[in-house]
C-alpha positions in Angstrom: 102.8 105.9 115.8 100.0 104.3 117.4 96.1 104.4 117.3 96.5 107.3 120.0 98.5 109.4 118.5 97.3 109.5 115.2 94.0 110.9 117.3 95.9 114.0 118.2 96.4 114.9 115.0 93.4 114.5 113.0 90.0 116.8 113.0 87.5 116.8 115.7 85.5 115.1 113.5 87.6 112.5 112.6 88.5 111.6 115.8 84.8 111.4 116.9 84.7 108.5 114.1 87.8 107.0 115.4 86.3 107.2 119.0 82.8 105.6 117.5 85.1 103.1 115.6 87.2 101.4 118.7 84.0 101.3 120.4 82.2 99.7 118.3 85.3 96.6 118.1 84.0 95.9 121.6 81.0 95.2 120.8 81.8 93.8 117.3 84.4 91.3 118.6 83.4 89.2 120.9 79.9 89.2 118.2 81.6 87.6 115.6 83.8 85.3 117.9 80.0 84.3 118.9 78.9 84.0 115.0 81.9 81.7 114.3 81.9 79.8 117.5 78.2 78.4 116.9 78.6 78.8 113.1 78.6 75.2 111.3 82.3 74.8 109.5 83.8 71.6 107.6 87.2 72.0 109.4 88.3 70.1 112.8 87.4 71.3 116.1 90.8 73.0 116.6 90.6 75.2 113.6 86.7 75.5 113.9 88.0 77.2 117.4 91.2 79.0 115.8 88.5 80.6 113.5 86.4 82.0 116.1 89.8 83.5 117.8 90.8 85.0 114.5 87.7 86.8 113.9 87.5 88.6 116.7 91.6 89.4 116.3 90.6 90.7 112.8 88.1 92.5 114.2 89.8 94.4 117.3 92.8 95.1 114.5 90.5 96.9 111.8 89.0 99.0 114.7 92.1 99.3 116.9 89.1 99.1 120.2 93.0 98.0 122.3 96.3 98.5 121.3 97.1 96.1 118.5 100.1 94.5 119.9 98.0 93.5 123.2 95.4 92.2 120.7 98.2 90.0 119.0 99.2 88.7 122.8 95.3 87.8 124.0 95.0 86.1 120.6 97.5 83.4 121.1 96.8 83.1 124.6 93.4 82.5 123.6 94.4 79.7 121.9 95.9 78.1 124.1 93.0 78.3 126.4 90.6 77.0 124.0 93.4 73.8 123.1 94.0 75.1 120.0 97.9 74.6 120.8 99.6 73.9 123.7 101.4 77.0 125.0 105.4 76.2 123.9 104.0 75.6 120.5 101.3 78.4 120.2 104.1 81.3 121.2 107.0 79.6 119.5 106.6 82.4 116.9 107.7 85.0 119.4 111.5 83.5 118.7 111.5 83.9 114.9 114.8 85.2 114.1 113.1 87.8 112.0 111.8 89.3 115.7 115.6 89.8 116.7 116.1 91.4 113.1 113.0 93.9 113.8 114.6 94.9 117.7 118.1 95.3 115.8 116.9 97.6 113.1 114.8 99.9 115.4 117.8 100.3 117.7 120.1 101.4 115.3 117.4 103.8 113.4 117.0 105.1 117.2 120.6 105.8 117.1 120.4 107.7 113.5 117.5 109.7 115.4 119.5 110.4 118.9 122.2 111.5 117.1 120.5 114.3 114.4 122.0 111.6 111.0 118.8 111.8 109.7 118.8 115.7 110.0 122.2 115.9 108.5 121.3 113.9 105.8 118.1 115.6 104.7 120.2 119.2 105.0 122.5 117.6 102.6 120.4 117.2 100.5 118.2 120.2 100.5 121.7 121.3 99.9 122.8 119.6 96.3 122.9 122.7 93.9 120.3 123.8 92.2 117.4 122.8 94.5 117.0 126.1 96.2 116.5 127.9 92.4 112.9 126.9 91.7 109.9 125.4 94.0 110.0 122.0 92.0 113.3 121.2 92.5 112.9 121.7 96.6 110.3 119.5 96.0 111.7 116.7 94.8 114.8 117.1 96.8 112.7 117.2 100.4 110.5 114.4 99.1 113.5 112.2 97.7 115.3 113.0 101.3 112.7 111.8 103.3 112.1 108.6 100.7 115.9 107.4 101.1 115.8 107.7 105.1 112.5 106.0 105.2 114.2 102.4 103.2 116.4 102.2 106.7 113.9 103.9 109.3 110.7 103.9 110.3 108.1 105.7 108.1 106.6 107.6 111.1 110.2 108.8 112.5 111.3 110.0 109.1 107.7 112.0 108.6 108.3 113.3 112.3 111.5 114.5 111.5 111.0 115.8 107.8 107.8 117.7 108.9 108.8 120.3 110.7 111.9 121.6 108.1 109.3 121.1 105.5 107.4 124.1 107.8 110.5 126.0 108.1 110.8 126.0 104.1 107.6 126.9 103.5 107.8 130.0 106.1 110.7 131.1 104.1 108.8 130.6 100.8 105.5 132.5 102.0 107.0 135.2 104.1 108.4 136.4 100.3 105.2 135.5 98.9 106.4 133.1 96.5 104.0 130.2 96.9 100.3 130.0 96.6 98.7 127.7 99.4 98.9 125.0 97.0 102.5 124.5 97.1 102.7 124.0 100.9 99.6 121.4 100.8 102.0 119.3 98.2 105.3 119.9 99.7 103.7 118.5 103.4 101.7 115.3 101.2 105.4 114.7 99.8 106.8 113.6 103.0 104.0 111.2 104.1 103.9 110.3 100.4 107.6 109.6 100.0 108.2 108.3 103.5 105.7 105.4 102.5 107.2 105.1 99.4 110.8 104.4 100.5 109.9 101.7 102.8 108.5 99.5 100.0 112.5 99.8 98.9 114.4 97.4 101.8 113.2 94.2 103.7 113.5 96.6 107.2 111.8 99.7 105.2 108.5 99.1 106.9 107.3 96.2 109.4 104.9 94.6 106.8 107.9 93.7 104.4 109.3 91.7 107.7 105.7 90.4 108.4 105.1 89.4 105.1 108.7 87.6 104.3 108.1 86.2 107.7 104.9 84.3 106.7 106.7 83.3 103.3 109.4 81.6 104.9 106.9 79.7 107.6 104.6 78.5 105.4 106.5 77.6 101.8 110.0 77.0 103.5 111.4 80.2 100.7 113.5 82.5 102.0 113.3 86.3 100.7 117.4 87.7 101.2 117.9 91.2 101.6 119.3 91.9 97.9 116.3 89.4 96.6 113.8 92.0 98.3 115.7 95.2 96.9 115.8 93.4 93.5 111.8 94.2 93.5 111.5 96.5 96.2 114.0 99.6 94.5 111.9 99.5 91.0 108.6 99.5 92.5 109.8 102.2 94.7 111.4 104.3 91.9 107.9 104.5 89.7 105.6 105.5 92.7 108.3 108.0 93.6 108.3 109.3 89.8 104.5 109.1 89.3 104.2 110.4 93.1 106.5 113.5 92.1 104.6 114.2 88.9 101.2 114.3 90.6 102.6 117.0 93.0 104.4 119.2 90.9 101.1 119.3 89.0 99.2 119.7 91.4 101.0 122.9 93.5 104.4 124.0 91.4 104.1 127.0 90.0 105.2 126.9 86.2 107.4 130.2 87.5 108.5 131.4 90.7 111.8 133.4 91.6 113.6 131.5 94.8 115.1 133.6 97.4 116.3 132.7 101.0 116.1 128.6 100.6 119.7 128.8 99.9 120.2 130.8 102.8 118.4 128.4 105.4 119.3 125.3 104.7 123.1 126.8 104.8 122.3 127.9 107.9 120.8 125.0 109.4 123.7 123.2 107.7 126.2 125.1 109.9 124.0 124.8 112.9 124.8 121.2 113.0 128.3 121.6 113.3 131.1 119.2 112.5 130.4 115.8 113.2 130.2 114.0 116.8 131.9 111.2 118.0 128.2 109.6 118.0 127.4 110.3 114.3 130.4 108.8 112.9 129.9 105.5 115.5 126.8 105.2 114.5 127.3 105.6 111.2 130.2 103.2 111.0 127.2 100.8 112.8 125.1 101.4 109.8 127.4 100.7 107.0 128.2 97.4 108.7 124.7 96.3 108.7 124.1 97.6 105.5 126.9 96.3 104.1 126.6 92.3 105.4 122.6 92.3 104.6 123.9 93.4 101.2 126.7 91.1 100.6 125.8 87.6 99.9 122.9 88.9 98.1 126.1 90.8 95.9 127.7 87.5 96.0 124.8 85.1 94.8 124.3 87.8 91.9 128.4 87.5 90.9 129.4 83.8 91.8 126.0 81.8 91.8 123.8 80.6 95.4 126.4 77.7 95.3 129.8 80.2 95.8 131.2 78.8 99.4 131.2 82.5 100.2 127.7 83.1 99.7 126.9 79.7 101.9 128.9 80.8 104.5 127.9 84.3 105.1 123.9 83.0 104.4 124.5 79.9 107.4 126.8 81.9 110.0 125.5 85.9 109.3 121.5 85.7 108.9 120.0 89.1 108.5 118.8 89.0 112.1 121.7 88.3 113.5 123.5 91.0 111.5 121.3 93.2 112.6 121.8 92.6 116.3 125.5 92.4 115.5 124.9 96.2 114.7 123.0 97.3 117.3 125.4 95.7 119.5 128.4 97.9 117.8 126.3 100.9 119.4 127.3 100.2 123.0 130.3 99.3 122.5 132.1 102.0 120.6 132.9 104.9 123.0 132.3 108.2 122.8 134.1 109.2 125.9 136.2 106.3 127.0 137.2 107.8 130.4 134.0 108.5 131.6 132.7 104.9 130.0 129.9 106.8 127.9 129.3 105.1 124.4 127.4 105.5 121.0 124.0 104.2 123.0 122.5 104.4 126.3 120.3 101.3 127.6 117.2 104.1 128.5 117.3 105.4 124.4 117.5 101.9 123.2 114.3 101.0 124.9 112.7 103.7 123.2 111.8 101.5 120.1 108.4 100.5 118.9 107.8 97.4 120.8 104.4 97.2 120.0 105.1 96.1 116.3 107.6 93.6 117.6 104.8 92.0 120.0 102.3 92.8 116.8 104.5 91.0 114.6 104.9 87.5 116.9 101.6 87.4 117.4 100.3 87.6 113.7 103.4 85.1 112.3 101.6 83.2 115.8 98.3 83.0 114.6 99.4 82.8 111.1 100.8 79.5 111.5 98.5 77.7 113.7 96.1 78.7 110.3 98.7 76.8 108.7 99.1 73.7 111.1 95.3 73.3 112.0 94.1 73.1 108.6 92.1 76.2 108.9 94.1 78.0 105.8 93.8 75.1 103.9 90.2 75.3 104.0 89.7 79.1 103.5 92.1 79.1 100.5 89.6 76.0 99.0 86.6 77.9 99.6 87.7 81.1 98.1 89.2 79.2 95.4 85.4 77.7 94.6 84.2 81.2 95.2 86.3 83.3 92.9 87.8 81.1 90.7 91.1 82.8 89.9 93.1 80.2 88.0 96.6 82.2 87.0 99.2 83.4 89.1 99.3 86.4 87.4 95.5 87.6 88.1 95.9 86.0 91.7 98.9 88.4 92.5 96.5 91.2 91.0 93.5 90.6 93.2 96.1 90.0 96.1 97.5 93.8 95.7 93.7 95.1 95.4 92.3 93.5 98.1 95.9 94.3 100.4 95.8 98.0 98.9 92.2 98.1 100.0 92.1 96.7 103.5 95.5 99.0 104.1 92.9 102.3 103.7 90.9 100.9 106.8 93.4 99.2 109.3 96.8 99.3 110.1 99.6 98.1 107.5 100.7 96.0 109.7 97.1 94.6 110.8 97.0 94.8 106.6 99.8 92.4 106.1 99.0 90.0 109.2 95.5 89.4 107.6 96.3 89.3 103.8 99.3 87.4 103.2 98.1 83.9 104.8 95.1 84.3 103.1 97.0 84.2 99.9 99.2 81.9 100.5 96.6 79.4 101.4 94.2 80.6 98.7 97.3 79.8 96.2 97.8 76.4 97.8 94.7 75.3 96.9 93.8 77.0 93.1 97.7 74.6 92.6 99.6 78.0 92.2 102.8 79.1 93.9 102.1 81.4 96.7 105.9 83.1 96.1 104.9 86.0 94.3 101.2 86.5 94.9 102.6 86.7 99.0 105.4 89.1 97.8 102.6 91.2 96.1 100.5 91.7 98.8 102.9 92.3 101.5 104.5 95.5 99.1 100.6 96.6 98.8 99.9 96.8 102.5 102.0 99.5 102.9 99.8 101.6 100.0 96.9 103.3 101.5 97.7 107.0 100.6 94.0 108.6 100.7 92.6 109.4 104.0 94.6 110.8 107.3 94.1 107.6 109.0 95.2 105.1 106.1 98.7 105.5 108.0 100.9 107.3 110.5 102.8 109.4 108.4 99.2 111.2 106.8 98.4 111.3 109.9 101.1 113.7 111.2 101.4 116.0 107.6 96.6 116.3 108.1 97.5 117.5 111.6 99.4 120.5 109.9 96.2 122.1 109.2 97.2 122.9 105.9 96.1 120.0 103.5 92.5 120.0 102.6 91.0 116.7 103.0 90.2 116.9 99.5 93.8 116.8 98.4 94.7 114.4 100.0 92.1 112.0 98.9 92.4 113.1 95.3 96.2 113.0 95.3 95.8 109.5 97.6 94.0 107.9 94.9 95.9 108.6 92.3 98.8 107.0 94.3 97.4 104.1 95.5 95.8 103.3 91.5 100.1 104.3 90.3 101.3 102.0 93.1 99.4 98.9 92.4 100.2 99.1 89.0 103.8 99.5 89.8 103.6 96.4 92.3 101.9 94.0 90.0 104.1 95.3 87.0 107.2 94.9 88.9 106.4 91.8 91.1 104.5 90.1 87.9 107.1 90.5 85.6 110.3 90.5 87.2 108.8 88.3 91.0 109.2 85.1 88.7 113.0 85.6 87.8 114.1 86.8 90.9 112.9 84.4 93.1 113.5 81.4 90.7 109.9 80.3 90.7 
C-alpha cells in the first residue's frame, strides 16, 4: 500500500498531518540538500556531493512529499548529474539478482490472490476443531492464519484479505451479543499485528528482509540463503507471535463466553469456495516448487556440510532469484484450459504487482553502494564511532534494532531499511566489528513499528475500520514493538553468531 492509500484510511485528522507532512518534504528537501551542499565535510568532493543527494532522499522518504520509488529514481539520476558516478555504474544496482527475486515472488503471491489460496487457506484454518468454541481460540487461529500467509505474501495483501472475514466473524459474534467492543478492537489489531509478524519469518516475507540481505551481500561479500534467514527469522517470529497473542487475549478475551454460529460460517464459507480449480492446484504446484528449491540447499548445507557437491550445485546453477522467476514462469505455462490456450496467469494480473518497491529497492541498494564506493560510509561510520563509542558487537546490534525500530514508527519500512542498514554496516567497519549480525538486526527491526496507523500499511487498513481506538493501538503497539526488539536482539545476538559462522 502506498502513501495514498494509507490516507484513505486514517482520520481526518490524521490525514491533515499527513497532508502538512509531504508538504513540508518540499520545502525540507531541497533545505538540507542546500545545508549539506555548502556544509564543510572531511570526505572527497564525490561523496561531499553524494551526501547532499542523500539528505534530501532521506528527507522526501521520511515525509513521502512524492512517491517513494520516483524518489529512489531522481536520487541516482542525481548522481549522475552531479558526477557522482557515471550512469552504467550509478544504476548498475537496478540488475541485482535480488530485483528479479522481488518481481518473481510478487507474481506468484498475485497468483495465490487471483485464485482465492489465501482465502482457502485462512478458512482452513478458522476451521481446525475447536477454534469456533471459545473467542480466544478464534483468536489465535485468525491471527496465526494471517501470520503464516504473510512469511510468502505481502503484509498489506494478507491484511486486505484477512480484514474483511475478520468483520464477518465479529458480525456473527455481536449479532448474539457475545463480545464486548473490546474483543473486535483485538481481533482487527491481530491481523495487522500478525501480518507483520510473519514476514520477519522468510527472506521474501517483507521487502526490507530483501533490502537488507541485499546491502549485506554488496557491501561484506556474505551471502544470507533462504534456510540461513528462516534459521533466525522462524524464532523471532514465534516469540512476537506468542507475546503478540498474550497481549490481546488480555486485553479483549473474555475469561467466559458461550460460541455459537462461528462454526456455522466458516463451514459455510468453506463450501462457498467449492472444490478446487484448475488455477489453485497450478498455482499451488508453482509454490511448492519455489518453496521447495529456496529451501533445499539450505536442508542440504544443514545435513551434508556447505562443501556437499549437491549443495554447490543447486547454490551456483539455482540462486534464489532465479528460482523464483523459475516459478513465476510455471504460472503461464501450466494450462487451465488447453484448447482455448488460457493458463494459470494472464500478462494484465501479473503486472499488477507492487513495482514501486521494486524501483524503491534498486534505488536504495543504488545509493547504498555509491556510500560504499565514494567513501562517504566510511566516514559516517568513523564519525559516529567517535560520537557514540559502542565498542561490542553485541551493544552495536542493540542500538542498531532501537534506532531501526524507531525510525520504522515515522517512515516507511522499506525507507527504514534503505537508511539504517548502510549506516550500520559502515558504523561497524569502522568501531573493527563485523557488520553480519548488527545488519541482520536491523533489517528484522524495520519491519517493527506497531504503534500508530501510519507506522505501516497493514495498521493502516485495520484504524480505517473505525473500530480501534487510537489508544489501543498505541498501548498494544508499544508493548509489541518493546517484545519484538527483545526478541530480535535475543535471537539475532545469540544464535546470529552461529548461524552465519561469524
Amino acid at each position: 500500500m502506498s502513501g495514498e492509500d494509507i490516507r484513505e484510511v486514517i482520520s481526518t485528522a490524521e490525514a491533515r498531518f499527513e497532508l502538512l507532512r509531504r508538504r513540508a518534504g518540499l520545502v525540507l528537501a531541497p533545505a538540507a540538500f542546500v545545508a549539506i551542499w555548502f556544509s564543510s565535510l572531511d570526505v572527497t568532493p564525490e561523496a561531499h556531493r553524494l551526501a547532499a543527494v542523500l539528505a534530501a532522499v532521506g528527507v522526501l522518504w521520511v515525509t513521502e512529499a512524492i512517491p517513494m520509488g520516483m524518489t529512489a529514481f531522481l536520487g541516482v539520476a542525481a548522481t549522475v548529474v552531479l558526477r557522482v558516478a557515471p550512469a552504467a555504474e550509478a544504476f548498475a544496482p537496478f540488475a541485482d539478482p535480488l530485483i528479479f527475486l522481488f518481481i518473481g515472488t510478487f507474481i506468484l503471491a498475485r497468483a495465490i490472490f487471483f485464485h482465492g489460496l489465501d482465502r482457502r487457506f485462512a478458512f482452513a484454518i478458522l476451521g481446525l476443531r475447536g477454534v469456533g468454541q471459545h473467542p480466544g481460540n478464534v483468536l489465535v487461529a485468525y491471527a496465526f492464519g494471517a501470520c503464516v500467509m504473510s512469511m510468502w505474501i505481502s503484509n498489506t495483501a494478507t491484511t486486505a484479505m484477512m480484514f474483511p472475514i475478520g468483520i464477518s466473524l465479529l458480525g456473527v459474534l455481536e449479532s448474539r451479543g457475545q463480545v464486548s467492543p473490546a474483543y473486535g478492537t483485538v481481533l482487527l489489531l491481530s491481523t495487522a499485528f500478525a501480518a507483520s509478524i510473519g514476514g520477519l519469518a522468510t527472506p521474501v516475507g517483507t521487502p526490507p528482509n530483501l533490502i537488507g540481505i541485499g546491502f549485506i551481500r554488496r557491501a561484506t561479500g556474505v551471502e544470507v540463503p533462504f534456510f540461513t534467514w528462516m534459521a533466525l527469522g522462524l524464532p523471532v517470529t514465534a516469540l512476537m507471535f506468542a507475546w503478540a497473542m498474550f497481549n490481546l487475549w488480555r486485553g479483549g478475551v473474555p475469561r467466559r463466553a458461550a460460541m455459537a454460529g462461528v462454526r456455522e460460517l466458516i463451514a459455510v464459507e468453506r463450501a462457498a469456495l467449492g472444490p478446487w480449480t484448475r488455477g489453485e492446484v497450478n498455482t499451488m504446484v508453482a509454490f511448492l516448487c519455489t518453496v521447495t528449491l529456496w529451501v533445499l540447499p539450505g536442508v542440504i548445507a544443514l545435513v551434508g556440510g556447505v562443501e556437499h557437491a549437491w549443495y554447490r550445485w543447486l547454490n551456483g546453477a539455482l540462486p534464489e532469484g532465479v528460482v523464483a522467476l523459475l516459478g513465476a514462469g510455471l504460472l503461464f505455462v501450466l494450462p487451465t484450459n488447453l484448447a482455448r490456450h488460457e493458463f494459470t496467469l494472464e500478462w494484465r494480473e501479473a503486472v499488477q504487482i507492487e513495482w514501486w518497491i521494486v524501483f524503491l529497492y534498486g534505488g536504495g541498494l543504488a545509493l547504498g553502494t555509491l556510500a560504499f564506493k565514494t567513501g562517504l560510509a566510511e566516514a559516517m561510520g568513523q564519525s559516529l564511532t567517535a560520537w557514540l563509542g559502542v565498542r561490542s558487537g553485541f551493544a552495536l546490534l542493540a542500538l542498531s534494532v532501537v534506532m531501526a525500530t524507531l525510525l520504522s514508527e515515522t517512515t516507511s519500512n522499506t525507507a527504514s531499511a534503505n537508511m539504517v542498514v548502510p549506516v550500520v554496516i559502515a558504523f561497524a567497519r569502522s568501531a573493527g566489528l563485523d557488520p553480519v549480525v548488527p545488519a541482520i538486526g536491523a533489517t528484522m527491526a524495520a519491519s517493527l513499528g506497531f504503534i500508530l496507523p501510519v507506522s505501516t500499511p497493514t495498521n493502516a487498513i485495520v484504524y480505517g475500520s473505525g473500530r480501534i481506538p487510537l489508544t489501543a493501538m498505541m498501548r498494544h503497539g508499544v508493548l509489541l514493538d518493546i517484545g519484538g526488539v527483545v526478541a530480535v536482539i535475543a535471537v539475532v545476538g545469540l544464535l546470529g553468531p552461529w548461524v552465519m559462522n561469524r
